[in-house]
PDB file of N, CA, C and O in Angstrom:
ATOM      1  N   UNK A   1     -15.282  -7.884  31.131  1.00  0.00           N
ATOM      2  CA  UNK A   1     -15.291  -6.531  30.591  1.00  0.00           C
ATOM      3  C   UNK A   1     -13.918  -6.206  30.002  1.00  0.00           C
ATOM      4  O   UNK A   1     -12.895  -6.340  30.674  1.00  0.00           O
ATOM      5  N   UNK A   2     -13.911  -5.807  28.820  1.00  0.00           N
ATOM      6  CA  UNK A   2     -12.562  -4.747  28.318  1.00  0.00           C
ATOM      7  C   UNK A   2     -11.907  -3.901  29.024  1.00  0.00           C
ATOM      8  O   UNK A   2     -12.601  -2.948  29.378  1.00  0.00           O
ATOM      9  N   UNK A   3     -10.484  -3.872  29.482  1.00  0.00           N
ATOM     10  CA  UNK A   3     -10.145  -2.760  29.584  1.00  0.00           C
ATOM     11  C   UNK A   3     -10.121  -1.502  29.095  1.00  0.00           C
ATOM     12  O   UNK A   3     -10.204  -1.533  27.867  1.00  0.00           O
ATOM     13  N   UNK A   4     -10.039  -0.360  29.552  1.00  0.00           N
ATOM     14  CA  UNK A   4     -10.066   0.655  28.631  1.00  0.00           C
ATOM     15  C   UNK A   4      -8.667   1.234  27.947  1.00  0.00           C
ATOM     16  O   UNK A   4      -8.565   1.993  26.983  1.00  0.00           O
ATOM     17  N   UNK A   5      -7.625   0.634  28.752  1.00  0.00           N
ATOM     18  CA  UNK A   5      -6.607   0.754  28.100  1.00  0.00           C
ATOM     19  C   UNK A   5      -6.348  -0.277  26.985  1.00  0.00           C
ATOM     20  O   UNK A   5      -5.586  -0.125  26.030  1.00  0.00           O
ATOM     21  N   UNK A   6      -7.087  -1.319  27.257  1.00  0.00           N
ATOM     22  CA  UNK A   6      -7.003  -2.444  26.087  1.00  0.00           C
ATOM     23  C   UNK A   6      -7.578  -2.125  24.942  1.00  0.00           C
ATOM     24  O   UNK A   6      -6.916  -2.155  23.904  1.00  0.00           O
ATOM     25  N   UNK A   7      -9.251  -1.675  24.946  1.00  0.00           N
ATOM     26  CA  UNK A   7     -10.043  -0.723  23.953  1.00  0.00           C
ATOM     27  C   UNK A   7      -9.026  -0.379  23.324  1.00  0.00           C
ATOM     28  O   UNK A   7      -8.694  -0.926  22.272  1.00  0.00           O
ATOM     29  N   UNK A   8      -8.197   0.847  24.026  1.00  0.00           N
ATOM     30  CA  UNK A   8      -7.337   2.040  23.398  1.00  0.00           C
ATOM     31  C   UNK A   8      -6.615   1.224  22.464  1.00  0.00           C
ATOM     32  O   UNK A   8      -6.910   1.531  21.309  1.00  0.00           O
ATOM     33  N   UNK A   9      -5.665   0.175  22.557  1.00  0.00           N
ATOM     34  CA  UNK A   9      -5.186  -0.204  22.199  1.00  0.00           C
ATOM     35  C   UNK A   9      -5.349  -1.286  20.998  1.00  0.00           C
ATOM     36  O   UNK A   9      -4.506  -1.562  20.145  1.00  0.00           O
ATOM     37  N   UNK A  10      -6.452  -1.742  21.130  1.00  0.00           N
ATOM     38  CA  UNK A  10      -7.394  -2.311  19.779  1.00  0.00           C
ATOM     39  C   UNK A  10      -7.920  -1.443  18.652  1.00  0.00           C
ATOM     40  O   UNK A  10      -7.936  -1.832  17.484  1.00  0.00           O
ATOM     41  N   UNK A  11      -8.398  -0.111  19.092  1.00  0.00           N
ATOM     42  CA  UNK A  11      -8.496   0.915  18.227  1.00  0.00           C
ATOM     43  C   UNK A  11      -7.255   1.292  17.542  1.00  0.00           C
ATOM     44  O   UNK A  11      -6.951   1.386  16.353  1.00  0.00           O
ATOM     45  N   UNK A  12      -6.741   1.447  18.444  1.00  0.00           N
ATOM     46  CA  UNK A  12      -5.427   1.993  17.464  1.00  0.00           C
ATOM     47  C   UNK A  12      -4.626   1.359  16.827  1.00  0.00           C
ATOM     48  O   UNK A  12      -3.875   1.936  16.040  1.00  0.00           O
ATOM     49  N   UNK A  13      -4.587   0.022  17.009  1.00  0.00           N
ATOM     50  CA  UNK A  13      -4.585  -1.290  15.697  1.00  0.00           C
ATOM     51  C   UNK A  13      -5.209  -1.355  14.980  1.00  0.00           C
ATOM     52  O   UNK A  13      -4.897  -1.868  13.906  1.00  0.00           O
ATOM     53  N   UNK A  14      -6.397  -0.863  15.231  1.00  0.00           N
ATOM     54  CA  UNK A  14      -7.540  -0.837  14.042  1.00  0.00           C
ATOM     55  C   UNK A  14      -7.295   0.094  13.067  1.00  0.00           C
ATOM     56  O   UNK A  14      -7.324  -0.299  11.901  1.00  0.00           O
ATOM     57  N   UNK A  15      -7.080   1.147  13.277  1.00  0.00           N
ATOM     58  CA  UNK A  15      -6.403   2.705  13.029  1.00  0.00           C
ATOM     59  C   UNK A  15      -5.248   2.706  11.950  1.00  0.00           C
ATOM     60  O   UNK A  15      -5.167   3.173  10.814  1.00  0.00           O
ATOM     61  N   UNK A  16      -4.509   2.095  12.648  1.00  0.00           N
ATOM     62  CA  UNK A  16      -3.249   1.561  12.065  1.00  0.00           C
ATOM     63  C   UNK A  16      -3.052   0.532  10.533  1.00  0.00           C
ATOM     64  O   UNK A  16      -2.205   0.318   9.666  1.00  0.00           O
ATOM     65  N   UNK A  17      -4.217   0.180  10.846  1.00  0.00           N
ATOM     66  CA  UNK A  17      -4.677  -1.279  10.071  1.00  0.00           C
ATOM     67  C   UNK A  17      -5.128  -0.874   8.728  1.00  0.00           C
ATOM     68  O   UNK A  17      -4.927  -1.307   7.594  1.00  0.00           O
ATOM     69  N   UNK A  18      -5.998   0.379   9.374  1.00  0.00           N
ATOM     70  CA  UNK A  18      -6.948   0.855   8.262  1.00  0.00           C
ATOM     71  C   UNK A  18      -5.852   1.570   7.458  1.00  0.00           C
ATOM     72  O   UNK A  18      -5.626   1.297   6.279  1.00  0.00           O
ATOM     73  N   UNK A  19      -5.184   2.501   8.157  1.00  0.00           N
ATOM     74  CA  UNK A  19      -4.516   3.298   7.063  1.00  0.00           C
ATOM     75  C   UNK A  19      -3.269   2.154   6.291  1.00  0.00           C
ATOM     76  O   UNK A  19      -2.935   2.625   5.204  1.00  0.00           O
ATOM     77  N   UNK A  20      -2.825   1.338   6.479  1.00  0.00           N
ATOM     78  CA  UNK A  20      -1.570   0.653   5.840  1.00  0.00           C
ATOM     79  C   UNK A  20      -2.592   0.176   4.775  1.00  0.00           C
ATOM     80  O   UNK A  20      -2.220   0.043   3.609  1.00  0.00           O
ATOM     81  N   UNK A  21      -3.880  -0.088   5.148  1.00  0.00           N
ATOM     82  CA  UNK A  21      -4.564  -0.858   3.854  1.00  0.00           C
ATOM     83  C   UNK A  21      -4.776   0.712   2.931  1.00  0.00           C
ATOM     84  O   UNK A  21      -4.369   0.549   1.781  1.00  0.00           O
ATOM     85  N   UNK A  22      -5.144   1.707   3.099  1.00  0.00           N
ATOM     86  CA  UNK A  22      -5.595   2.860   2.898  1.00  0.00           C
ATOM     87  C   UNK A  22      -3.761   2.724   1.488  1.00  0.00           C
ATOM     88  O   UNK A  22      -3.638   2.295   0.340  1.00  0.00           O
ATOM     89  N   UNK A  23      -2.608   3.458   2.665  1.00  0.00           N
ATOM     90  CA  UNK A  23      -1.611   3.662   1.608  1.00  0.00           C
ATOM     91  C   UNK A  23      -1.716   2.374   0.490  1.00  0.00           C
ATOM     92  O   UNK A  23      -1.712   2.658  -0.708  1.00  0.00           O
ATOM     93  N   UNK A  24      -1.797   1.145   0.862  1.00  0.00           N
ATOM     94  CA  UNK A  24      -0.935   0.368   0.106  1.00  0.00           C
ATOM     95  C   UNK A  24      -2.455   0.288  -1.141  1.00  0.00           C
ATOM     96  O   UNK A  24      -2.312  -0.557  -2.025  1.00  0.00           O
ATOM     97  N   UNK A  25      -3.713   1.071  -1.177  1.00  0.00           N
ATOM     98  CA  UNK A  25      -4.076   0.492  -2.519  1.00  0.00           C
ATOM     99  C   UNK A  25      -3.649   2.009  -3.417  1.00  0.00           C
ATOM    100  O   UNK A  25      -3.653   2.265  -4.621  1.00  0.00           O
ATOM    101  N   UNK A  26      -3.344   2.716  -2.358  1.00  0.00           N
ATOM    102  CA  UNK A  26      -2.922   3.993  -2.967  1.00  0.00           C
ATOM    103  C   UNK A  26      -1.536   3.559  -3.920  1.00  0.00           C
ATOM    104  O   UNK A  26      -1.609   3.519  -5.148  1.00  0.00           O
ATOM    105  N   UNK A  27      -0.357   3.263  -3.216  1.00  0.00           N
ATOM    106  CA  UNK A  27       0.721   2.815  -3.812  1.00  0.00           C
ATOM    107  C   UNK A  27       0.527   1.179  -4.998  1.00  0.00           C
ATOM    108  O   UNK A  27       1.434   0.862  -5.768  1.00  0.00           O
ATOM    109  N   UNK A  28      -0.697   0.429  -4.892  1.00  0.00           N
ATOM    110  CA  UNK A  28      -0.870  -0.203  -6.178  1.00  0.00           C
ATOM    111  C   UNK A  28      -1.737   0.719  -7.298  1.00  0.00           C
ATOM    112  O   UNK A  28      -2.013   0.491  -8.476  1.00  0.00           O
ATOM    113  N   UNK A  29      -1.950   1.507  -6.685  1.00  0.00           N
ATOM    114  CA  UNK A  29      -2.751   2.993  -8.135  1.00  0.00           C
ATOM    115  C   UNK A  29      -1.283   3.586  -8.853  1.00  0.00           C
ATOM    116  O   UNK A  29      -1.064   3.651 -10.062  1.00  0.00           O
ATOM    117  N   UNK A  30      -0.368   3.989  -7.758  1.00  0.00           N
ATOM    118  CA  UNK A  30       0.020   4.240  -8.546  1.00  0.00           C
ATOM    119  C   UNK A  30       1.178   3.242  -9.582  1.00  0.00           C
ATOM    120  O   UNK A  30       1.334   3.406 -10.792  1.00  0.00           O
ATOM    121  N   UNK A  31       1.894   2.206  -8.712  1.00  0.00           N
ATOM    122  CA  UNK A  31       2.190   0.982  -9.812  1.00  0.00           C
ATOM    123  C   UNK A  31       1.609   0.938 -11.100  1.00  0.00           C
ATOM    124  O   UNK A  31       2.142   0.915 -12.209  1.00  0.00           O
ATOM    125  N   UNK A  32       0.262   0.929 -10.712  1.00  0.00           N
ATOM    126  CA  UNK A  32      -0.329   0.249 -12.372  1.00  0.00           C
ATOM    127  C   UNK A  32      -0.186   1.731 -13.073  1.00  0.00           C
ATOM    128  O   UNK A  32       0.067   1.575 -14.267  1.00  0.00           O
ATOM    129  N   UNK A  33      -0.256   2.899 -12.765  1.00  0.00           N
ATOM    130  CA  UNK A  33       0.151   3.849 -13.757  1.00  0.00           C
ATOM    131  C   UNK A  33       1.535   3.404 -14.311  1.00  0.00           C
ATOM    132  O   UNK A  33       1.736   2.863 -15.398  1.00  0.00           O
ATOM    133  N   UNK A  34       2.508   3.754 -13.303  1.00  0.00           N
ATOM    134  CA  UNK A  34       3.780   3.773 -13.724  1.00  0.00           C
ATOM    135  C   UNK A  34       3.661   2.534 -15.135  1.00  0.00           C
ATOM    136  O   UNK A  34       4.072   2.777 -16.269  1.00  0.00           O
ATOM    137  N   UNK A  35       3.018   1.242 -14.713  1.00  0.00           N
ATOM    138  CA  UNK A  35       3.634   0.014 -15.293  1.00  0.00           C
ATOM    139  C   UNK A  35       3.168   0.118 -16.691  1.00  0.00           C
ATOM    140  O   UNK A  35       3.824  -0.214 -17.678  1.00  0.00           O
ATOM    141  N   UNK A  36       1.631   0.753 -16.680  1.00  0.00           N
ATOM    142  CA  UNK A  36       0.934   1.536 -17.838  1.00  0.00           C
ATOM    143  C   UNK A  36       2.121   2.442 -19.098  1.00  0.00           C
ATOM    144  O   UNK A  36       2.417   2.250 -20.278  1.00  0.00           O
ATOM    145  N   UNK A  37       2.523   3.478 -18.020  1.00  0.00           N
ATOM    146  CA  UNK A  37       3.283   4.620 -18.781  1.00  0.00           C
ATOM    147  C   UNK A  37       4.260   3.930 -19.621  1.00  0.00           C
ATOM    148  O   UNK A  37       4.389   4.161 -20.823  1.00  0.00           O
ATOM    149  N   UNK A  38       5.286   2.652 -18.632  1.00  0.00           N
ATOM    150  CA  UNK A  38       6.237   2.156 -19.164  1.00  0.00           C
ATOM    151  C   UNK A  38       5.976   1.264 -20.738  1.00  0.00           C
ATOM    152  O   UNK A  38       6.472   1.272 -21.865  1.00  0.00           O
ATOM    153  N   UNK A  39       5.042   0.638 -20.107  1.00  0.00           N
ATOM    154  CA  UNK A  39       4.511  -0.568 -21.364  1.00  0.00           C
ATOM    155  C   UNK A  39       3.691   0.353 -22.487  1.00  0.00           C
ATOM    156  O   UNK A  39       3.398  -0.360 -23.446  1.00  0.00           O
ATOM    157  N   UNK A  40       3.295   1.548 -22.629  1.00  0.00           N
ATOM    158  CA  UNK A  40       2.611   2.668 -24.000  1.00  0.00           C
ATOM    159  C   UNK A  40       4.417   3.132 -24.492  1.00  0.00           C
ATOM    160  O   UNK A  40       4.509   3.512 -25.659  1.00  0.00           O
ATOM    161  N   UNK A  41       5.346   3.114 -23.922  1.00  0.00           N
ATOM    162  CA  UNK A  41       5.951   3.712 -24.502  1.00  0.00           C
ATOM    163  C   UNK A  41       7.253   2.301 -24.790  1.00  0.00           C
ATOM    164  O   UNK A  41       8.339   2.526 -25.323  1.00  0.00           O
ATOM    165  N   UNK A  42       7.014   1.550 -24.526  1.00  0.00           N
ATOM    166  CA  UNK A  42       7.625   0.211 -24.653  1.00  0.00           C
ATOM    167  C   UNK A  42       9.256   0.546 -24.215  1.00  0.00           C
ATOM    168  O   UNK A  42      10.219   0.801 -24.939  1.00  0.00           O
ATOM    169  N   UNK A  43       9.158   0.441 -22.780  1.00  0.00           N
ATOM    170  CA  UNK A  43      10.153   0.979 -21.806  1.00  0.00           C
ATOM    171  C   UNK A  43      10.592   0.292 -20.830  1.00  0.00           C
ATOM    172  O   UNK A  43      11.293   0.656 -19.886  1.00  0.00           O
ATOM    173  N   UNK A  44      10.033  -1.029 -21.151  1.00  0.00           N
ATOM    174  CA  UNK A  44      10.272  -2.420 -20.252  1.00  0.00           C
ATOM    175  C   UNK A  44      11.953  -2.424 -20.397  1.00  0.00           C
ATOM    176  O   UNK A  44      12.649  -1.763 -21.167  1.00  0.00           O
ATOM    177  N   UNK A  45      12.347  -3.397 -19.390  1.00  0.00           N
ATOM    178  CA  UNK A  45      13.552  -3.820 -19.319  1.00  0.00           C
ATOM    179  C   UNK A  45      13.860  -5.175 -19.449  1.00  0.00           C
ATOM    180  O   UNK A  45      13.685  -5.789 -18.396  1.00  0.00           O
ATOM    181  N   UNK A  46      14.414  -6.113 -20.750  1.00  0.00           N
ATOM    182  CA  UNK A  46      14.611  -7.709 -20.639  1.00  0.00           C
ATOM    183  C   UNK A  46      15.259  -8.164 -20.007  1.00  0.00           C
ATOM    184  O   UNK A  46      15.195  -9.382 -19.839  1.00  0.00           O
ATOM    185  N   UNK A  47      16.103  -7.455 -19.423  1.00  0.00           N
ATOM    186  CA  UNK A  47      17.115  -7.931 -18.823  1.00  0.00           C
ATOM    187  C   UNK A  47      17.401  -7.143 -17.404  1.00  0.00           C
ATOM    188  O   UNK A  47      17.395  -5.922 -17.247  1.00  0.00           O
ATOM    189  N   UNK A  48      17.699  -8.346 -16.227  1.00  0.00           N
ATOM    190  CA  UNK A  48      18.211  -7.071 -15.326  1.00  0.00           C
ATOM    191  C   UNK A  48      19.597  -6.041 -15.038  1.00  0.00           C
ATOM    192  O   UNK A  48      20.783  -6.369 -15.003  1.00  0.00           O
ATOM    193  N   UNK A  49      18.971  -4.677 -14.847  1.00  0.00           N
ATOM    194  CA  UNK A  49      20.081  -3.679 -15.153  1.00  0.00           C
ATOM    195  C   UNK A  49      21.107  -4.005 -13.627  1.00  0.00           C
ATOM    196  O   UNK A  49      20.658  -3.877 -12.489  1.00  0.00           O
ATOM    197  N   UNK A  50      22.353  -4.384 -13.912  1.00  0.00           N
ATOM    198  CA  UNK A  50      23.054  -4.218 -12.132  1.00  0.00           C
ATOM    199  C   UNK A  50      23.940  -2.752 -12.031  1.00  0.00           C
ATOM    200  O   UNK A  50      24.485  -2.432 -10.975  1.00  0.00           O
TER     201      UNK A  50
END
């Protein structure tokens, strides 16, 4: 049998799990805007800036 403190603790990895997947397709939505905005207005960089 599972503990129930173990349960707890699988859920809330699960929890955890879900939302990092949750932000991170949020934060590739908005990448591909940004990378969008940059490349319509031809705002790329050839070189790196230090």
């Amino acid at each position: 049998a599972v503990n129930s403190t173990d349960a707890s603790e699988i859920l809330f990895e699960h929890q955890v799990f879900n939302e990092m997947l949750e932000h991170a397709s949020h934060m590739s939505s908005v990448l591909e805007k940004i990378t969008l905005f940059y490349s319509q207005r031809r705002l790329e960089q050839t070189k790196i800036v230090t």
